[in-house]
C-alpha positions as CSV (number, residue, x, y, z in Angstrom):
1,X,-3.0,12.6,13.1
2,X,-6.0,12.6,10.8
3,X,-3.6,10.9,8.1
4,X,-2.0,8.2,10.3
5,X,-5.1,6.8,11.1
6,X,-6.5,6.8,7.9
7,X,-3.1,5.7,6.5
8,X,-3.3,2.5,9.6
9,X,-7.3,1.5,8.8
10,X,-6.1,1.1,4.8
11,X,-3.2,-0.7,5.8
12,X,-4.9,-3.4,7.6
13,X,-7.5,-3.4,5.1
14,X,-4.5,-3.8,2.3
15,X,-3.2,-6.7,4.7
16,X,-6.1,-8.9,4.8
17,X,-6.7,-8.3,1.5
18,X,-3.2,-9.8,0.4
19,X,-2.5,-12.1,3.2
20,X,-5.9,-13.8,3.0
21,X,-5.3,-15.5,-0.8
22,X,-2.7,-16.6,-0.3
23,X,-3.7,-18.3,3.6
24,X,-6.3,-19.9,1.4
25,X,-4.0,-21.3,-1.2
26,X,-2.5,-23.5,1.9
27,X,-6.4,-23.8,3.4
28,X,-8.7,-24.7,0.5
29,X,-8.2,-23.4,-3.0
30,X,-5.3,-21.2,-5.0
31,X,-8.2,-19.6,-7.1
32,X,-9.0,-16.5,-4.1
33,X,-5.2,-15.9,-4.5
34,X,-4.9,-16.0,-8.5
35,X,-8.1,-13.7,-9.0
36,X,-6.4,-10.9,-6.7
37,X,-2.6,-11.4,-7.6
38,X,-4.2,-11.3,-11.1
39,X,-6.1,-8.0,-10.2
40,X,-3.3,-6.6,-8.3
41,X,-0.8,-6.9,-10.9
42,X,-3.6,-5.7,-14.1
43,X,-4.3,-2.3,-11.8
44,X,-0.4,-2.0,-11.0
45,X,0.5,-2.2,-14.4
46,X,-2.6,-0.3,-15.7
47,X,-1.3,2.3,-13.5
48,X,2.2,2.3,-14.8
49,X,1.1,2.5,-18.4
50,X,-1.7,5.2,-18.0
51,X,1.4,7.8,-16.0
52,X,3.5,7.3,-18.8
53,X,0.8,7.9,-21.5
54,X,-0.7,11.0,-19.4
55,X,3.1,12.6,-18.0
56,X,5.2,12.3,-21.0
57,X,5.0,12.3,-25.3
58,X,5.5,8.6,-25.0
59,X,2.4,6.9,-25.8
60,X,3.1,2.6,-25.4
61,X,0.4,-0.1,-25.8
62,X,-1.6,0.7,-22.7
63,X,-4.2,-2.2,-22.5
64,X,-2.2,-4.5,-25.0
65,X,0.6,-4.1,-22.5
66,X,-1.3,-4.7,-19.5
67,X,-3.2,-7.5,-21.0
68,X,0.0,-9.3,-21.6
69,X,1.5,-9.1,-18.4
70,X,-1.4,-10.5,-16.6
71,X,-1.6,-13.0,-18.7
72,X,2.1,-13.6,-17.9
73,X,1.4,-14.0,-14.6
74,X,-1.8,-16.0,-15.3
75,X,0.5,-18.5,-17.3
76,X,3.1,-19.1,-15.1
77,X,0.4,-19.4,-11.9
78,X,-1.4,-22.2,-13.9
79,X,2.3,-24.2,-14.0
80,X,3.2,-24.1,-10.5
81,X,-0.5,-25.0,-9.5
82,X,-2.7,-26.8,-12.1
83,X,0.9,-28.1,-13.6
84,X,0.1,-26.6,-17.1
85,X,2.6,-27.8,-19.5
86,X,5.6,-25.2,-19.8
87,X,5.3,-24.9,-23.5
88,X,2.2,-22.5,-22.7
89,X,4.6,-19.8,-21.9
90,X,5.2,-19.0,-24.9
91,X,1.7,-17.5,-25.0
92,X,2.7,-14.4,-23.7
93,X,5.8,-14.4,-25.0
94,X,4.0,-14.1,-28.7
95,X,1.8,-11.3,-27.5
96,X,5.5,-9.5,-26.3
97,X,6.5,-9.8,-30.2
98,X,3.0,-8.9,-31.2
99,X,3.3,-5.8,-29.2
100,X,6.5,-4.8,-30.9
101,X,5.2,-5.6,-34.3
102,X,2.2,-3.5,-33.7
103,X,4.4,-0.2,-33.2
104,X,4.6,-0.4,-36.6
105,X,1.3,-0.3,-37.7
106,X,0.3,3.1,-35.0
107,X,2.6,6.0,-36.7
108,X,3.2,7.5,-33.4
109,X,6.1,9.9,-32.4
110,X,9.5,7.9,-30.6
111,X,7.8,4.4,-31.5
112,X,10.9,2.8,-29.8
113,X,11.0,5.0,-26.8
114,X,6.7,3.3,-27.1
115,X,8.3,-0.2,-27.1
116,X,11.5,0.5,-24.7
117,X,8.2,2.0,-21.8
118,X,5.9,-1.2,-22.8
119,X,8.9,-3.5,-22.1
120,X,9.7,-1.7,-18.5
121,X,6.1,-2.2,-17.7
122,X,6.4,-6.3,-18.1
123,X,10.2,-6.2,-16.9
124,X,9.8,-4.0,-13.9
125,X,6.0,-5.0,-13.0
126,X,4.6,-8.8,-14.4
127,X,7.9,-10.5,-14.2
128,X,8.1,-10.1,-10.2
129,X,4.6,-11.2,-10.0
130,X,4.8,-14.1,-12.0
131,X,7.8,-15.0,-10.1
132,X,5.4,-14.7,-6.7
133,X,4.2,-17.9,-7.8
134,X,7.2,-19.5,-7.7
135,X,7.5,-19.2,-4.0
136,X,4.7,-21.1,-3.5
137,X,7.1,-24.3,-5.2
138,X,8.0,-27.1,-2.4
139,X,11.6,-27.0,-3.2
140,X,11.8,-23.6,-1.8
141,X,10.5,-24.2,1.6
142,X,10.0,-27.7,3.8
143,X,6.5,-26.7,5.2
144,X,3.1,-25.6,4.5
145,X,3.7,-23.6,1.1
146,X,1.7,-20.3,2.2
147,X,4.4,-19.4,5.0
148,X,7.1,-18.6,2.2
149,X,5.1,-16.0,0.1
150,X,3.4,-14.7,3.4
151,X,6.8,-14.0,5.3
152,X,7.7,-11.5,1.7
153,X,4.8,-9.7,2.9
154,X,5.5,-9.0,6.1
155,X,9.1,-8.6,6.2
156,X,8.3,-5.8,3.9
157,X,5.5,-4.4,6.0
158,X,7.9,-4.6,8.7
159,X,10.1,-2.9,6.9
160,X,8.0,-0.1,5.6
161,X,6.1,0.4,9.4
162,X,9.9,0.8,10.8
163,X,11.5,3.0,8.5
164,X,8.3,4.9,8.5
165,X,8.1,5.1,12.4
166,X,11.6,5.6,13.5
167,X,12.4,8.0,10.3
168,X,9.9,10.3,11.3
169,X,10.8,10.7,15.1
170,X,14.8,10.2,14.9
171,X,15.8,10.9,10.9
172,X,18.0,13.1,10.2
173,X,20.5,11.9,7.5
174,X,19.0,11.3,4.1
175,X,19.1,7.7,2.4
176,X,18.6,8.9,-1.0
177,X,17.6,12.9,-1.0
178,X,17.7,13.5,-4.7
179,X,15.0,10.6,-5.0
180,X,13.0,10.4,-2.1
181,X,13.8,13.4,0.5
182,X,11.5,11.9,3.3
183,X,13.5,8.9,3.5
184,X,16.2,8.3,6.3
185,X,19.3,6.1,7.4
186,X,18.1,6.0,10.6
187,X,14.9,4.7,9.3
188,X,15.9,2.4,7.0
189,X,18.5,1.0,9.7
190,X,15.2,0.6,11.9
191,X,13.3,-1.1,9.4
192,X,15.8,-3.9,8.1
193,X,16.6,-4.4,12.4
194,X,12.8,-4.6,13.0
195,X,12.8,-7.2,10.2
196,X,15.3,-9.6,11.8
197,X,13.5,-9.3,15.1
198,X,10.4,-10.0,12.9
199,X,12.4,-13.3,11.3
200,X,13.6,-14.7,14.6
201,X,10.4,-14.6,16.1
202,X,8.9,-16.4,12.7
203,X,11.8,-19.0,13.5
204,X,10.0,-20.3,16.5
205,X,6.8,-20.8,14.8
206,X,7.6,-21.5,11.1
207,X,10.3,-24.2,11.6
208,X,11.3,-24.7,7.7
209,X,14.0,-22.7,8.2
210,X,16.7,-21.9,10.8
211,X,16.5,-18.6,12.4
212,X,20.0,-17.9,10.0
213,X,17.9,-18.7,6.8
214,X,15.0,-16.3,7.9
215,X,17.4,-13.7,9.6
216,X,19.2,-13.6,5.9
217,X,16.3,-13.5,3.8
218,X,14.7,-10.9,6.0
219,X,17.5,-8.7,5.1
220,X,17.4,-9.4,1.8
221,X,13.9,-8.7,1.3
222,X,14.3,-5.4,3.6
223,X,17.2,-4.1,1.4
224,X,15.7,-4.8,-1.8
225,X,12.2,-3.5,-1.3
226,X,13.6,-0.1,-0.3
227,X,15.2,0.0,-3.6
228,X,11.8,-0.9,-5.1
229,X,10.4,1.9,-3.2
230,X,13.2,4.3,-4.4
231,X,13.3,3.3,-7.9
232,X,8.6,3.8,-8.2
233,X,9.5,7.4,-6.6
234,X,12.7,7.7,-9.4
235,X,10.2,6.9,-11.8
236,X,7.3,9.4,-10.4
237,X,9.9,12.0,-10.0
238,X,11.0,11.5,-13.5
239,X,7.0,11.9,-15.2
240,X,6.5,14.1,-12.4
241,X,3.4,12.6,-10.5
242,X,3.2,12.6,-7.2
243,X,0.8,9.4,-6.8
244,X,0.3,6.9,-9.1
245,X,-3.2,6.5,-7.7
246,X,-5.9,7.5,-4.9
247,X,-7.7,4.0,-4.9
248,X,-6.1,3.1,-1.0
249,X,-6.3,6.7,1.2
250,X,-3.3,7.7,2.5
251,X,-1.6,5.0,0.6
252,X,-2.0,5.9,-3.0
253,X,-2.2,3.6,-5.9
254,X,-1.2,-0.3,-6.4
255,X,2.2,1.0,-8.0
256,X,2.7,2.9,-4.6
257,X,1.6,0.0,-2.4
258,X,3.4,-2.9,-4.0
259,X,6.5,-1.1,-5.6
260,X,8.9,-2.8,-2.3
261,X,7.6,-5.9,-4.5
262,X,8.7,-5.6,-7.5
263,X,13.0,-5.8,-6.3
264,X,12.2,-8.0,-3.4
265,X,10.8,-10.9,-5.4
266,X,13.5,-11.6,-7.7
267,X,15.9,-10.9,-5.2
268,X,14.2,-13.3,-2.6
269,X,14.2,-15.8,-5.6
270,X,17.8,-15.6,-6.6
271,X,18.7,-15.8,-2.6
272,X,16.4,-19.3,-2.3
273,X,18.1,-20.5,-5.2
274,X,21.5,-20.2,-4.6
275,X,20.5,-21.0,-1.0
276,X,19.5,-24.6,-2.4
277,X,22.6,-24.8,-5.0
278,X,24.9,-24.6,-2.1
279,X,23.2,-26.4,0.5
280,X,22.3,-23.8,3.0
């Protein structure tokens, strides 16, 4: 009992602290959002780097690595906002090819198994939230340009609160045991229904889409973020660490808060675009 609440007070602490940036984006100013996307995706990333260094012989770039992909997203939040030419991405682009020059230069043991960890890191961890910024663009959604990014959010909250609720009263047939042995088809069946509920009631209120648009993209977002979920614990499982942080009680760390983010993003993009190719 002593856990749930303290795992409910960090959760609403963890929602105002995400949802609130990017209200104001919409409100008054995009700068509250960048400065903690920015922070969220250095300490996700920071974590990422420091398990691999600490779990396994592997040593990659740890700050170099980390540096770059915030500046990734950095880059690509000053062109959808400030409209920074896109010739500035090559920025971090250079510091990639700097980073795989530099493993040269350390003499460490597996330098490419170094370079094939740094890469994950940017792949798996700054490319999704750079993309976040993308959703803020008008041509994905005909309304205030906050709603989009915000309904990610709580679709995956939703999500996670569902599965998590209804797994641990009524599951009994494991989603993915070898991986994550807590995890459920019963809840994950709750938590992508509890999503479309969630979706139709956004329908009413956030008219940009149909209820069909939001119904699909709930699921899509609902399905993918598990497998971000599944693939952090793969990971853990695989370094053998059972939290990649303590900083939120009852939570963990940034990579265990945000990992539903890191699949749910560029599938939410690739389902907006093709949503927009054909017409839907």
């Amino acid at each position: 009992m002593n856990n749930t609440i303290i795992r409910t007070i960090t959760g609403i602490f963890i929602i105002l602290f995400v949802v609130l940036p990017i209200w104001a984006v919409n409100a008054f100013s995009y700068a509250p959002y960048v400065i903690v996307f920015s922070i969220m995706c250095f300490l996700s990333l920071k974590e990422f780097y420091s398990i691999v260094s600490c779990s396994t012989r592997y040593k990659p770039l740890v700050l170099f690595n980390t540096l770059t992909g915030t500046i990734i997203f950095l880059v690509v939040a000053a062109v959808v906002f400030i409209k920074l030419p896109y010739h500035y991405l090559i920025i971090p682009w250079l510091m990639i090819l700097a980073g795989l020059g530099a493993e040269m230069y350390r003499k460490k043991e597996k330098p490419l198994e170094n370079i094939a960890y740094g890469l994950t890191g940017l792949l798996w961890i700054a490319l999704p939230f750079a993309g976040f910024n993308l959703l803020f663009l008008p041509q994905f959604y005909d309304g205030p340009s906050h709603l989009l990014p915000a309904s990610v959010f709580i679709f995956l909250w939703v999500n996670d609160t569902g599965a998590y609720v209804f797994g641990l009263a009524f599951g009994k047939r494991r989603l993915f045991k070898r991986i994550s042995p807590k995890k459920s088809w019963e809840g994950f069946i709750a938590g992508v229904l509890s999503t479309i509920v969630t979706a139709y009631i956004i329908s009413i209120f956030w008219t940009g889409f149909s209820f069909y648009v939001w119904g699909s993209l709930a699921i899509v977002v609902a399905v993918s973020g598990t497998f971000g979920d599944l693939t952090e614990s793969l990971f853990k499982r695989n370094v053998n660490c059972k939290d990649s942080g303590q900083i939120f009680p009852g939570h963990g760390g940034f990579l265990d808060r945000f990992d539903c983010l890191f699949f749910a993003v560029p599938a939410t993009l690739s389902f907006l675009i093709i949503k927009n190719i054909f017409g839907i």
